[in-house]
N, CA and C atoms as a LAMMPS dump frame, in Angstrom:
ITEM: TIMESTEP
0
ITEM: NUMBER OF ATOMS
630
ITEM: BOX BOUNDS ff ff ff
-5.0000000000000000e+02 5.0000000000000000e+02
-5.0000000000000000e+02 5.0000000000000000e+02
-5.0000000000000000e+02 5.0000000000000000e+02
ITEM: ATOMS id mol type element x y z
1 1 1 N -312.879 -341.039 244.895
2 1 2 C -312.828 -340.704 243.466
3 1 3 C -314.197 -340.901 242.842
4 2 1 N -314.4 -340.389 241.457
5 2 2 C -315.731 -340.423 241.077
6 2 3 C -315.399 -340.47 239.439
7 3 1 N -316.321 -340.376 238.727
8 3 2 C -316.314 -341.107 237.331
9 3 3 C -315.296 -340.117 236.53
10 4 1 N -315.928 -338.445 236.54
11 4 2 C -315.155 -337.142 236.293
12 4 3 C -313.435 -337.147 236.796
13 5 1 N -313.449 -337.445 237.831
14 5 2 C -311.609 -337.14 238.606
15 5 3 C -310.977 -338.799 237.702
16 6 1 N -311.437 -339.829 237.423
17 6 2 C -311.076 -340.577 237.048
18 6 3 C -310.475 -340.448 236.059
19 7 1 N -311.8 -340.101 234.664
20 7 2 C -311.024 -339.525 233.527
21 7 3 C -310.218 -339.051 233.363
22 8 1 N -310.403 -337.585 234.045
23 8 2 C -309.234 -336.51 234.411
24 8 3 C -307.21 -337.213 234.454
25 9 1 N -308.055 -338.107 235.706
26 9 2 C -306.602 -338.454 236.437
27 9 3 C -305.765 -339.693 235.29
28 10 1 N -306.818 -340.73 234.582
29 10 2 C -306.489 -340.929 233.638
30 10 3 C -305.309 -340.515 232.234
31 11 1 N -306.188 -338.93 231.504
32 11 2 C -305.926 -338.685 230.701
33 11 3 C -304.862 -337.625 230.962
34 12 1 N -304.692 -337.436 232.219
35 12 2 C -302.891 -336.26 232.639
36 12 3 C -302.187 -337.605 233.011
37 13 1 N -302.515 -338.726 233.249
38 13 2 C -301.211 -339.868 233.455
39 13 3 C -300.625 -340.168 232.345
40 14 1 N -301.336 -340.396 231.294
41 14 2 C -300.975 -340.764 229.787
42 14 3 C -300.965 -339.737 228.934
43 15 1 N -300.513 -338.444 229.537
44 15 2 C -301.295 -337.044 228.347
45 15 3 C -299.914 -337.631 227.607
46 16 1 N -299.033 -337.284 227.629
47 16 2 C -297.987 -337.977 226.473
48 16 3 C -298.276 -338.926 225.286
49 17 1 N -298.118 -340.206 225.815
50 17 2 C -298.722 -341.245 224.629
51 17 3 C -300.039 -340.891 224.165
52 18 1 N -301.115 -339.773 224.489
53 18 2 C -302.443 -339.682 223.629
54 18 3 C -302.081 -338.924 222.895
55 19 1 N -300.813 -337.874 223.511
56 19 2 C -300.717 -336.801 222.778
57 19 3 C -300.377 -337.515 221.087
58 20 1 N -298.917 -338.273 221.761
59 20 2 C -298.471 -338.422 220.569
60 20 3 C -299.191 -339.872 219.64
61 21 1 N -300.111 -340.714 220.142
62 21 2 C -300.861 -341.157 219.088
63 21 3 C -301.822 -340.124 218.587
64 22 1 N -302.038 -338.887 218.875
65 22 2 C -302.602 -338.234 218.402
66 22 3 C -301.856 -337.504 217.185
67 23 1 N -300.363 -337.59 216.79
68 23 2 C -299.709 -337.181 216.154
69 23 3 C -300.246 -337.813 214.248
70 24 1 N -299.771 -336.807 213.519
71 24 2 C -299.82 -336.435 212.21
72 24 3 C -299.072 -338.069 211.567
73 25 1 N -298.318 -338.787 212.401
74 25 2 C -297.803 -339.989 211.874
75 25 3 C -298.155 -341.545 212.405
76 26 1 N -299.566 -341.366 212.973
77 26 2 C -300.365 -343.073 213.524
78 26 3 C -300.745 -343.492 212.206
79 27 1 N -301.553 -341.862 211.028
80 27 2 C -301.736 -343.16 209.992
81 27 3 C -300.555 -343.687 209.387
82 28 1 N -299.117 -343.48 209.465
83 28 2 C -298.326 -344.096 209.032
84 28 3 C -297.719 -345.578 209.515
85 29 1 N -298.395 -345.624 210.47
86 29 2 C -298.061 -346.548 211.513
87 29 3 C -298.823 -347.607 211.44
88 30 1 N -300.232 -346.927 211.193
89 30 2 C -301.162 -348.231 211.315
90 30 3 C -301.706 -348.845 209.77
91 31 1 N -301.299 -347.753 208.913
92 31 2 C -301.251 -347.982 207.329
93 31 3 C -299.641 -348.945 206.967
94 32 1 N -298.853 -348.819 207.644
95 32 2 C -297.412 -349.178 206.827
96 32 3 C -297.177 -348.36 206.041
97 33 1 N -297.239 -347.399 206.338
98 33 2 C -296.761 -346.486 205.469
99 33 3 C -297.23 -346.067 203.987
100 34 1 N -298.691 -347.124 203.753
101 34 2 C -299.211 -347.009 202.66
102 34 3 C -300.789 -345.959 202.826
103 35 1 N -300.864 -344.277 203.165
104 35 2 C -302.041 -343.729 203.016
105 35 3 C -302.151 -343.089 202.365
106 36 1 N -303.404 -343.927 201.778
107 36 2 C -304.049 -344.375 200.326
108 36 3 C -305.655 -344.916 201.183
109 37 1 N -306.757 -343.923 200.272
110 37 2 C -307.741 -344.183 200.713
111 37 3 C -308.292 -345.77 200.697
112 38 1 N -308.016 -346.412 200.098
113 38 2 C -308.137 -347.978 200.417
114 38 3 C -307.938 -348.656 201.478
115 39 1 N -306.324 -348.258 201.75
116 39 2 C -305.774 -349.135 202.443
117 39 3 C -306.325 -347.758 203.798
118 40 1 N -306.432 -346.703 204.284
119 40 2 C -306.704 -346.391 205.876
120 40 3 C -308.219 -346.881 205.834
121 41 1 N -309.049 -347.291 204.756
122 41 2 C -310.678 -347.808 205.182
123 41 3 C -310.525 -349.31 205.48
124 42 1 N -309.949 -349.494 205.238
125 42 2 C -308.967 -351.302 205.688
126 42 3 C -308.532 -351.301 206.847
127 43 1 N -307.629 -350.374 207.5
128 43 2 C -307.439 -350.097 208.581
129 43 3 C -308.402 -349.786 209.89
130 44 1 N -309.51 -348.868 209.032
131 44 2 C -310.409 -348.872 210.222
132 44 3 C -311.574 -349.746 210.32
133 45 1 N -312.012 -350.505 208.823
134 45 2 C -312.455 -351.546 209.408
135 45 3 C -312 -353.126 209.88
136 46 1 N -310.382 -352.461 210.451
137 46 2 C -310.07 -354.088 210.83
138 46 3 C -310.719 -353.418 212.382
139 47 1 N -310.083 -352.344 212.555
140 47 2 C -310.301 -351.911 214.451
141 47 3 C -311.774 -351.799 214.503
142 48 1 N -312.735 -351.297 213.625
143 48 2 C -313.938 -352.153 213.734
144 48 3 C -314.778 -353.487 214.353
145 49 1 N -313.933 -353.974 213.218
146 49 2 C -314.196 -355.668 213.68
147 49 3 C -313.738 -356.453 214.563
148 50 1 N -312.425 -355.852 214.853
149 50 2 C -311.445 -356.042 216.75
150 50 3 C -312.739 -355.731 217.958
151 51 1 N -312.933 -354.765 217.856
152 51 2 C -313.899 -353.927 218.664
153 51 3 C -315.343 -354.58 219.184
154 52 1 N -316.09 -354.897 217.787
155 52 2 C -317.016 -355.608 217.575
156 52 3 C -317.02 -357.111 218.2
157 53 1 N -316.177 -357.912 218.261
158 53 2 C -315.945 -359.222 218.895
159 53 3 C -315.665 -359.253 220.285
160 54 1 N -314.444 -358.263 220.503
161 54 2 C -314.066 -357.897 222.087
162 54 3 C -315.4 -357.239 222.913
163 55 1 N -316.46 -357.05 222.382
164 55 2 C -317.086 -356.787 223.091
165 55 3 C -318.907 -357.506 222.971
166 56 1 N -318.984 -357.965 222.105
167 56 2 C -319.54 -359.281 221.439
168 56 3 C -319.175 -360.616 222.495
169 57 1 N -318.205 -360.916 222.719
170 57 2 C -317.52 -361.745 223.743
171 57 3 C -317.633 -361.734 225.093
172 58 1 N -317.393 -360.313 225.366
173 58 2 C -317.757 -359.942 226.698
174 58 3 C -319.241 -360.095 226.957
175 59 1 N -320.209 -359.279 226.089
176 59 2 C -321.546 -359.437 226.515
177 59 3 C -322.093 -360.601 226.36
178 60 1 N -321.29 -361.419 226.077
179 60 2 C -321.785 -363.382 226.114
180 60 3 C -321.674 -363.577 227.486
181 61 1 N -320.44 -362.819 228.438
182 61 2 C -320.193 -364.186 229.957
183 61 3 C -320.212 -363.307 230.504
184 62 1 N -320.927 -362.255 230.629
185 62 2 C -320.617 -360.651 231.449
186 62 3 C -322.097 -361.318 232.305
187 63 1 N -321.945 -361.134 233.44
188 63 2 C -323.02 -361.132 234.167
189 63 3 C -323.54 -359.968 235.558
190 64 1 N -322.966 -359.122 235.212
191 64 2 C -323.208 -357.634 236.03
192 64 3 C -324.494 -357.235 234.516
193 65 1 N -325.88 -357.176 235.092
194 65 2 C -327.137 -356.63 234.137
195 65 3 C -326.46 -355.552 233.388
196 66 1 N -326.003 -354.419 234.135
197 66 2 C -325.709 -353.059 233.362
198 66 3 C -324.439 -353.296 232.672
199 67 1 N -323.853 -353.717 233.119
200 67 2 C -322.464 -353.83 232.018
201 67 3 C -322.262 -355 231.01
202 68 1 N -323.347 -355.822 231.066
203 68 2 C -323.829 -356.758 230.031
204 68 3 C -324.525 -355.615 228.531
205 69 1 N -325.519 -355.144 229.319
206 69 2 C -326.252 -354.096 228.689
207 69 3 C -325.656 -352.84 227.988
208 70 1 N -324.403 -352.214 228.179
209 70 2 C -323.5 -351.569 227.911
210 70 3 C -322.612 -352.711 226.664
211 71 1 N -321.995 -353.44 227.156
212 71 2 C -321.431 -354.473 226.409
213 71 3 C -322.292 -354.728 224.919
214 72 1 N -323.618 -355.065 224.818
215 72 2 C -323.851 -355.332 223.512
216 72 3 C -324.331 -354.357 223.082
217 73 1 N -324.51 -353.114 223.252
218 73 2 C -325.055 -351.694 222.889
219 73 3 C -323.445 -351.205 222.328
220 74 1 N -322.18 -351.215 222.868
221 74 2 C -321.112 -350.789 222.035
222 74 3 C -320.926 -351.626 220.989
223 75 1 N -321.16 -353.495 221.14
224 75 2 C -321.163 -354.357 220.411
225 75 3 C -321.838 -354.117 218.744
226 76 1 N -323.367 -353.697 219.482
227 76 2 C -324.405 -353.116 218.259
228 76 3 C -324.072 -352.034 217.421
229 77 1 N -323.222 -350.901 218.378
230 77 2 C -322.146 -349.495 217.889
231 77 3 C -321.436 -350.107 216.607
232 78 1 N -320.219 -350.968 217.039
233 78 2 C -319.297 -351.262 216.17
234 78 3 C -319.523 -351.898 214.904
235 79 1 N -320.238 -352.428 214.823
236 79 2 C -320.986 -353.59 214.625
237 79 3 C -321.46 -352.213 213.159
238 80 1 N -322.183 -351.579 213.477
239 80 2 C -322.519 -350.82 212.405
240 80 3 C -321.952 -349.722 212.077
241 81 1 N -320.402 -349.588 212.636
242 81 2 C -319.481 -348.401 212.412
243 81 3 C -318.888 -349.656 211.376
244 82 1 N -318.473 -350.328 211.627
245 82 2 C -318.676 -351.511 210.375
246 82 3 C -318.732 -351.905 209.249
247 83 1 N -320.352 -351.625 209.295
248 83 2 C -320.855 -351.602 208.255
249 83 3 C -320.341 -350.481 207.197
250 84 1 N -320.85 -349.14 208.194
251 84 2 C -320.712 -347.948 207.293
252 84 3 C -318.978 -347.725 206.529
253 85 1 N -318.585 -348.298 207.049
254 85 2 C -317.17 -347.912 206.701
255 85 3 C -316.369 -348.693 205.583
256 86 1 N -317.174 -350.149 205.486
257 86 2 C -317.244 -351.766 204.224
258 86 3 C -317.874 -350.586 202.769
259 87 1 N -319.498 -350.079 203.734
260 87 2 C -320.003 -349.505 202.175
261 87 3 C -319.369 -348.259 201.461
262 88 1 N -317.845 -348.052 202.609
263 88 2 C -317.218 -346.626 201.991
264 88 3 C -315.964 -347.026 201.173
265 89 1 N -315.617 -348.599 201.671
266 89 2 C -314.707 -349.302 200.763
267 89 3 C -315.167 -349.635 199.017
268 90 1 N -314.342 -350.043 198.252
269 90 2 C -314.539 -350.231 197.286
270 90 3 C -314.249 -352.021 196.612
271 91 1 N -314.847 -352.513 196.972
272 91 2 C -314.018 -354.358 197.007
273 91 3 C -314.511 -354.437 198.482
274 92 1 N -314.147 -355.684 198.195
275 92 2 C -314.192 -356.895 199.485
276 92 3 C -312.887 -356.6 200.179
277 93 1 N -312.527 -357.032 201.557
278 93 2 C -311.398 -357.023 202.489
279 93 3 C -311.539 -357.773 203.509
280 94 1 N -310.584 -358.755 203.63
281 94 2 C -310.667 -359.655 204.487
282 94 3 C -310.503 -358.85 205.761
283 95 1 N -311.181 -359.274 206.815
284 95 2 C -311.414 -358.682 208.357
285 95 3 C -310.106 -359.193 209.179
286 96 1 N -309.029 -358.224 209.336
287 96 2 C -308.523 -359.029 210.483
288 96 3 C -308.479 -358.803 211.735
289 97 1 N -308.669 -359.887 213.132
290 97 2 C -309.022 -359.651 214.264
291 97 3 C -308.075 -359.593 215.352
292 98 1 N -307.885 -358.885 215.91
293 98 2 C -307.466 -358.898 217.381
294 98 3 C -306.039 -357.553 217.561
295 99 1 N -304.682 -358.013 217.393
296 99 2 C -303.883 -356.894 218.012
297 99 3 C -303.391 -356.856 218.882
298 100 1 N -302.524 -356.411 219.748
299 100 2 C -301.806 -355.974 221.37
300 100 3 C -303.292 -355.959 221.792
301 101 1 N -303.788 -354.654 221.572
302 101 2 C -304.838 -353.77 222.622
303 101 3 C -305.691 -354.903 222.784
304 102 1 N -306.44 -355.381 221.483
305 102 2 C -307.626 -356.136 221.984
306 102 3 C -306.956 -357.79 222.692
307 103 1 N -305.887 -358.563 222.449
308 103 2 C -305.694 -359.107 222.995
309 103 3 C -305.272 -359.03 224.301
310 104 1 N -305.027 -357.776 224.849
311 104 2 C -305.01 -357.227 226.051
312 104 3 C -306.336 -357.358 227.25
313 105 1 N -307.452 -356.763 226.206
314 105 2 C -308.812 -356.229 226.651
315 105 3 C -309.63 -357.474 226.81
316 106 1 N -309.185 -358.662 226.206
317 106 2 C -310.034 -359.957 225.82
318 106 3 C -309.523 -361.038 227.123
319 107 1 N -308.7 -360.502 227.442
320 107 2 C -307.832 -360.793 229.057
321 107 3 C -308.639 -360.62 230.477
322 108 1 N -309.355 -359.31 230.212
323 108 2 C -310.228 -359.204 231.635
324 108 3 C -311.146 -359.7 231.483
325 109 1 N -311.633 -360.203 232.791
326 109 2 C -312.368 -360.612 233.201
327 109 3 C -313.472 -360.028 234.277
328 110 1 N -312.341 -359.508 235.004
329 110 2 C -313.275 -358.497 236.138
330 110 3 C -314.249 -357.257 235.527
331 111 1 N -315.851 -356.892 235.967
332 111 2 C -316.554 -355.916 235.23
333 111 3 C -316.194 -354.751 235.418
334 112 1 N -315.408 -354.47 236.356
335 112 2 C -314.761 -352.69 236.614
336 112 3 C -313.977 -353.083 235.838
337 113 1 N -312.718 -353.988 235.44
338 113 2 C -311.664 -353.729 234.421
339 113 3 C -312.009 -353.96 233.157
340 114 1 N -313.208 -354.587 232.931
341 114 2 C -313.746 -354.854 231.099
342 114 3 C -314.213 -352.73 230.657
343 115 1 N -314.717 -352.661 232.181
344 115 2 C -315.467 -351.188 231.869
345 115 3 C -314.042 -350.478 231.885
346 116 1 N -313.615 -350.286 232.29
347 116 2 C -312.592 -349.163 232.466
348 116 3 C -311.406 -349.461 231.205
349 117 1 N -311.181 -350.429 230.987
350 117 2 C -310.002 -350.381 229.671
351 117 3 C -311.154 -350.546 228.637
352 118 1 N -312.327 -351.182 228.059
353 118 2 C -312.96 -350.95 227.17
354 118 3 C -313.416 -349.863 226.77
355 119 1 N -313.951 -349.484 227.617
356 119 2 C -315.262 -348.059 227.801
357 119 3 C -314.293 -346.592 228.076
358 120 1 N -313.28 -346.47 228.28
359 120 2 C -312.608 -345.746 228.299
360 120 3 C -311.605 -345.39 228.583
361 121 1 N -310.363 -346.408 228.047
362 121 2 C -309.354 -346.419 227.71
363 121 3 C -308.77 -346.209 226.258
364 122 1 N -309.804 -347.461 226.016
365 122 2 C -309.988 -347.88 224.295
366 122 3 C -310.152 -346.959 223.055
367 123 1 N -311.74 -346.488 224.042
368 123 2 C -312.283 -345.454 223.264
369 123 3 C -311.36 -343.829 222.995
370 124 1 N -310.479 -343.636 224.342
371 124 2 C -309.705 -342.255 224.806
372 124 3 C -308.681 -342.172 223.288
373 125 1 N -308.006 -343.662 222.846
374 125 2 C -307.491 -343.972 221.858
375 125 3 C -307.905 -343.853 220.275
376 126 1 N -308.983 -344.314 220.62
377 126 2 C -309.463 -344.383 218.992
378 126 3 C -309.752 -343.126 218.395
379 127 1 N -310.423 -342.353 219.725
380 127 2 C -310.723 -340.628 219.274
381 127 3 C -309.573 -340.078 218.625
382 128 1 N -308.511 -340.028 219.072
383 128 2 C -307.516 -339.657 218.36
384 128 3 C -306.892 -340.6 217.032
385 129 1 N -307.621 -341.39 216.612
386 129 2 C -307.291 -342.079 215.726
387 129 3 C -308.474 -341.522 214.606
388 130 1 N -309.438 -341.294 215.321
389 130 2 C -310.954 -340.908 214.598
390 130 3 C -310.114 -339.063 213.941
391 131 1 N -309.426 -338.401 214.807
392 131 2 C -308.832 -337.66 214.271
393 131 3 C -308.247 -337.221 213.214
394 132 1 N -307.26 -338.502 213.256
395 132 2 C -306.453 -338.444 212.132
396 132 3 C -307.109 -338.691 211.042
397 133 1 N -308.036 -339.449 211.088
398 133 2 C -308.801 -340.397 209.688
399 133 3 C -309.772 -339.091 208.834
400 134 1 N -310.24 -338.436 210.052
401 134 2 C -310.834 -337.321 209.501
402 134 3 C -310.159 -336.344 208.934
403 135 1 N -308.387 -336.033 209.648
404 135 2 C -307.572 -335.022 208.353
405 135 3 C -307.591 -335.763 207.242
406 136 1 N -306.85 -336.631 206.891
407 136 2 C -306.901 -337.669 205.915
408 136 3 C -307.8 -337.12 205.277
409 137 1 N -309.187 -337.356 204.973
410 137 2 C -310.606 -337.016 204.353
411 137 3 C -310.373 -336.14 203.859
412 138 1 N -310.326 -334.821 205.064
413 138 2 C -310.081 -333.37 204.83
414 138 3 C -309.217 -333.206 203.673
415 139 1 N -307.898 -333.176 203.242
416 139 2 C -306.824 -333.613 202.825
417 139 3 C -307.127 -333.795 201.484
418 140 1 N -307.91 -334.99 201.151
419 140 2 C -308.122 -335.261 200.108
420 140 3 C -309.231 -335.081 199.348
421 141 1 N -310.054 -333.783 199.916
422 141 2 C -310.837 -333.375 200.049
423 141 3 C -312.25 -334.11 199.87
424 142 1 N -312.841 -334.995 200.65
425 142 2 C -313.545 -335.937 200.759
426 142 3 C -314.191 -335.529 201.68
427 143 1 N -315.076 -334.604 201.708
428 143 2 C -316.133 -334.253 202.698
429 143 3 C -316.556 -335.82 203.033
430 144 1 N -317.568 -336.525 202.376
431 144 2 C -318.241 -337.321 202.704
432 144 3 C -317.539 -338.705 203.475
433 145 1 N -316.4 -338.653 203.63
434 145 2 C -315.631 -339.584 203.942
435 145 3 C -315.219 -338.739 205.478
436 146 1 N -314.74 -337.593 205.394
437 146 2 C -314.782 -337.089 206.711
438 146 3 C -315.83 -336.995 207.577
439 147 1 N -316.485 -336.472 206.586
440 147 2 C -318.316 -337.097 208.204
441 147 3 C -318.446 -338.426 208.073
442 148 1 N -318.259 -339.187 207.765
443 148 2 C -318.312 -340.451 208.059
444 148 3 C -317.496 -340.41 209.158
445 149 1 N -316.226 -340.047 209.727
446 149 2 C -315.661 -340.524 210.586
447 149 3 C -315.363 -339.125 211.424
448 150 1 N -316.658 -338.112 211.152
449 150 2 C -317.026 -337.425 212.408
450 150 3 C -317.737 -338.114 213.001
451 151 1 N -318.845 -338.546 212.566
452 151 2 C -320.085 -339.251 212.876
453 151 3 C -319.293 -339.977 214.017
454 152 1 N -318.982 -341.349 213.798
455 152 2 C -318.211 -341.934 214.337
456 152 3 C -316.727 -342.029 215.613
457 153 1 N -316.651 -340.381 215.633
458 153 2 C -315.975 -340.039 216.486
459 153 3 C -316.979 -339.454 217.655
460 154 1 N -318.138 -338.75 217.268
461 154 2 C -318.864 -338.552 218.228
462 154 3 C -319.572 -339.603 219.016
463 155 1 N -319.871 -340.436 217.903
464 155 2 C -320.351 -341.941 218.837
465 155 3 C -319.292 -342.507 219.85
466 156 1 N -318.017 -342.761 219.499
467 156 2 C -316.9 -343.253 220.277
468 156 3 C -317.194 -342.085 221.069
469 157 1 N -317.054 -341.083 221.434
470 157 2 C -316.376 -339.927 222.396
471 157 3 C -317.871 -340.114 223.307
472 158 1 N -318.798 -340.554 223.339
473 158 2 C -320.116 -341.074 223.924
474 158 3 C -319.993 -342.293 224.727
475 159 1 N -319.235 -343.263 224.29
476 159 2 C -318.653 -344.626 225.064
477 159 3 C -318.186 -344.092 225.919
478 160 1 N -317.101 -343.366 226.051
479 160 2 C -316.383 -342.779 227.384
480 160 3 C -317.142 -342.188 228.482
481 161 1 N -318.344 -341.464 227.724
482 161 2 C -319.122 -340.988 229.182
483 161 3 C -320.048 -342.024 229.328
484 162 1 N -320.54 -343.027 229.034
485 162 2 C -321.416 -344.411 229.522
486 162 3 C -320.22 -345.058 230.258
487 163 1 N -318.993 -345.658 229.789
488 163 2 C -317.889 -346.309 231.187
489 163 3 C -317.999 -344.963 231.955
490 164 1 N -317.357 -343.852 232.013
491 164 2 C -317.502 -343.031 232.893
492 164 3 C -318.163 -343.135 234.52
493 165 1 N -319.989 -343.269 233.777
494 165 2 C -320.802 -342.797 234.1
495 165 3 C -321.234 -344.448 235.181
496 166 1 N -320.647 -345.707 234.393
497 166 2 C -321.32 -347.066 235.084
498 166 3 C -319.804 -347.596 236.126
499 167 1 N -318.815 -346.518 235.819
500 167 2 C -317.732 -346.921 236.683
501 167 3 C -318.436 -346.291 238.196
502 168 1 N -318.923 -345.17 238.23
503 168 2 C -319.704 -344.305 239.01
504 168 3 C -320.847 -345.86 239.773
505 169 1 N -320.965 -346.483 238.989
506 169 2 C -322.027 -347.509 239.988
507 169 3 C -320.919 -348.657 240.414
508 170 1 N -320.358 -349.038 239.707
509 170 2 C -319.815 -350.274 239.601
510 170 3 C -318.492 -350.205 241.156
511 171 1 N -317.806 -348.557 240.922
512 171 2 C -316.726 -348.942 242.322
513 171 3 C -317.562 -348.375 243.154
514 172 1 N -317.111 -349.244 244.243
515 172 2 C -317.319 -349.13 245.503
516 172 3 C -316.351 -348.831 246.337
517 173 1 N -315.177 -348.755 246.568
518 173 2 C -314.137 -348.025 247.405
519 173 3 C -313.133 -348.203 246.285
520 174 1 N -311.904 -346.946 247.276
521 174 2 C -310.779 -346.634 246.767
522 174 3 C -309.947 -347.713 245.706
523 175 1 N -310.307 -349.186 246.365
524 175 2 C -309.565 -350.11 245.643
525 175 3 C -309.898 -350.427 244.004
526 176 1 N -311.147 -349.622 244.144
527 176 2 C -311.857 -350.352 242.626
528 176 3 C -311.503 -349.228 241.781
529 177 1 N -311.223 -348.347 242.485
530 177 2 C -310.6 -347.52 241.156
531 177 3 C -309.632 -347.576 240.853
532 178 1 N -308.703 -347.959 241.928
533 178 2 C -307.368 -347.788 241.775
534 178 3 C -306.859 -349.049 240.603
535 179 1 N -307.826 -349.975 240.805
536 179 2 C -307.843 -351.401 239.017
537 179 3 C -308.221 -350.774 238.451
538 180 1 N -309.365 -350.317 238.27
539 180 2 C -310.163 -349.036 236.865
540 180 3 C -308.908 -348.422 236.146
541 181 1 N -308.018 -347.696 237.055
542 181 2 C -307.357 -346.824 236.573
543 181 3 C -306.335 -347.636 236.122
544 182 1 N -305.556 -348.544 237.07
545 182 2 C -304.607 -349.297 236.282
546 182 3 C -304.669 -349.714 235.223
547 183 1 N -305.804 -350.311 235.012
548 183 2 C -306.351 -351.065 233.303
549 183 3 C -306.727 -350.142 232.437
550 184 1 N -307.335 -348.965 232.703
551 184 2 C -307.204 -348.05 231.961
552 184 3 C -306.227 -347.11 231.254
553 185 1 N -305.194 -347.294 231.495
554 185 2 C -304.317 -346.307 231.71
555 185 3 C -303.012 -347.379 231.059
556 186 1 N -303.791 -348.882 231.306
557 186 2 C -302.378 -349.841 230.445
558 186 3 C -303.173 -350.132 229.266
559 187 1 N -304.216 -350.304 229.018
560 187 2 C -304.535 -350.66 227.832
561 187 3 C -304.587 -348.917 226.398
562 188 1 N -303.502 -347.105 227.532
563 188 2 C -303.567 -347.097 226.212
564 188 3 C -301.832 -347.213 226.032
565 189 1 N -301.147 -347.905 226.962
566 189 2 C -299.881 -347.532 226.904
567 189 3 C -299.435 -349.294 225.795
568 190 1 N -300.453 -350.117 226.084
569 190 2 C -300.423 -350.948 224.783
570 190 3 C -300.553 -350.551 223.926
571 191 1 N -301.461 -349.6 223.206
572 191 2 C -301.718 -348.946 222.111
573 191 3 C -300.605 -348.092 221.634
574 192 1 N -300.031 -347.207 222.806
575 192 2 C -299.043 -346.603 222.312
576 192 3 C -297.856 -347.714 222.203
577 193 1 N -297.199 -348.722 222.79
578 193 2 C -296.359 -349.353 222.179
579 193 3 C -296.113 -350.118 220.916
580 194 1 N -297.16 -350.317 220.518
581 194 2 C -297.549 -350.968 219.652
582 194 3 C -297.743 -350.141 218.032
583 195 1 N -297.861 -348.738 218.245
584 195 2 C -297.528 -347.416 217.345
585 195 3 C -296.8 -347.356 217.499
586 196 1 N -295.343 -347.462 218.72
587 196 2 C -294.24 -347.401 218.239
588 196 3 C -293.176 -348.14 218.042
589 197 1 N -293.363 -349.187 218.425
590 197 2 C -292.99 -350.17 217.384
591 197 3 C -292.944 -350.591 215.947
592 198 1 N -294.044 -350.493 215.535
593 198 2 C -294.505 -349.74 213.893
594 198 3 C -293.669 -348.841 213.487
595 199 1 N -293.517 -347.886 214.396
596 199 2 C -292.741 -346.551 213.566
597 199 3 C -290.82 -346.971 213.364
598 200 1 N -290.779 -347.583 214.673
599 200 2 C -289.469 -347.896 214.977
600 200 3 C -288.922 -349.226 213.7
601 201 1 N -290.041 -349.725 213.538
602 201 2 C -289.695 -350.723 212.595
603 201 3 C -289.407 -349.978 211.474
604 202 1 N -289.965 -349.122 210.984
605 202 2 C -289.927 -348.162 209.888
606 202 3 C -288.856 -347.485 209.776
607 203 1 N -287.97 -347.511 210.86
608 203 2 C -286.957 -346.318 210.819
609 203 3 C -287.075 -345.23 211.223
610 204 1 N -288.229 -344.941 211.447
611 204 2 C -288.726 -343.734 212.545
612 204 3 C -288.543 -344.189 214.457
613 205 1 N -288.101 -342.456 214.369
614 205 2 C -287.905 -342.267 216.218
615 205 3 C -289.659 -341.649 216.909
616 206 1 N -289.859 -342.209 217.57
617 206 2 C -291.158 -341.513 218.123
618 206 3 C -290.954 -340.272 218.33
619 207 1 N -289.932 -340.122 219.277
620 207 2 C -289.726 -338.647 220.3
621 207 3 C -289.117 -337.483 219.181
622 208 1 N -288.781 -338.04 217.648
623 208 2 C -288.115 -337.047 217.067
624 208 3 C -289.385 -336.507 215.632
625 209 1 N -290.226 -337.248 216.173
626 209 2 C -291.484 -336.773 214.699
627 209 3 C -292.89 -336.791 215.857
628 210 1 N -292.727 -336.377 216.244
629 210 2 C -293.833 -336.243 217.556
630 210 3 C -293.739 -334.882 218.223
């Protein structure tokens, strides 16, 4: 296997759950049902600041050079997806940290599984979250709020080809992908449980608004 068939094999194992966090109802899920430009810039800078630590953390005890080096370069990413997204708020908002996913991701230890559920699992997720945030914008007709979180989707959709590209150094036989892929492939089926649970709490069926 190689960095390309990975993705691939990845994103047809889970095409379902991306599909449907890719659905018209995550911001309802991850808003509570409250979207309202306040509260989804609250939302994305809590997964911001999740992001920012989980990988802040890692590049503290990571001792593979390149995936240390990767580690505080997404760190430095978030870190100022962050920022930009505080100066698009209006008020102060308390940061809150962690979640299923990242308490999932804050779990590995091994550098093929920090790379492979961080670098592109994580990221496979958020794009479609970067999605939605951008109809939203659209919607309310907020150009400047939607390139904000084009911008930001192209940066994320860039993480995926750096794990990609350092999974390509990092395995060395069949076995190392076959963890790559496992951890990849569970950290987005955390994500998707965890959207539907949200919805289910709500009174919503996944499979019937999807």
């Amino acid at each position: 296997m190689d960095g390309t068939t990975f993705r691939e094999s990845v994103e047809a194992s889970k095409r379902t759950e991306l599909d449907r966090l890719g659905s018209s109802k995550l911001l309802i899920a991850l808003t509570g049902a409250r979207i309202e430009r306040p509260r989804v810039l609250e939302v994305a800078a809590h997964s911001e600041h999740a992001a920012r630590e989980t990988f802040r953390a890692w590049a503290a005890d990571e001792s593979h050079p390149d995936a240390r080096a990767a580690f505080e370069a997404v760190a430095a990413q978030e870190d100022e997806h962050l920022d930009r997204v505080l100066d698009a708020l209006d008020g102060d908002v308390d940061l809150a940290d962690g979640g299923p996913m990242h308490a999932y991701l804050r779990g590995r230890e091994d550098t093929v599984e920090r790379v492979a559920s961080g670098m592109v699992g994580r990221p496979l997720v958020s794009i479609r979250a970067h999605n939605q945030l951008i109809g939203f914008f659209v919607n309310e007709a907020d150009e400047v709020g939607a390139n904000l979180f084009r911008d930001l989707k192209t940066e994320t959709a860039a993480v995926v080809d750096d794990g990609v590209a350092l999974l390509d150094e990092l395995c060395g036989d069949d076995a190392d992908w076959e963890r790559a892929e496992m951890v990849a492939e569970y950290v987005i089926q955390v994500a998707y449980d965890d959207y539907a649970d949200s919805l289910t709490e709500m009174g919503l069926g996944v499979k019937d608004i999807c």
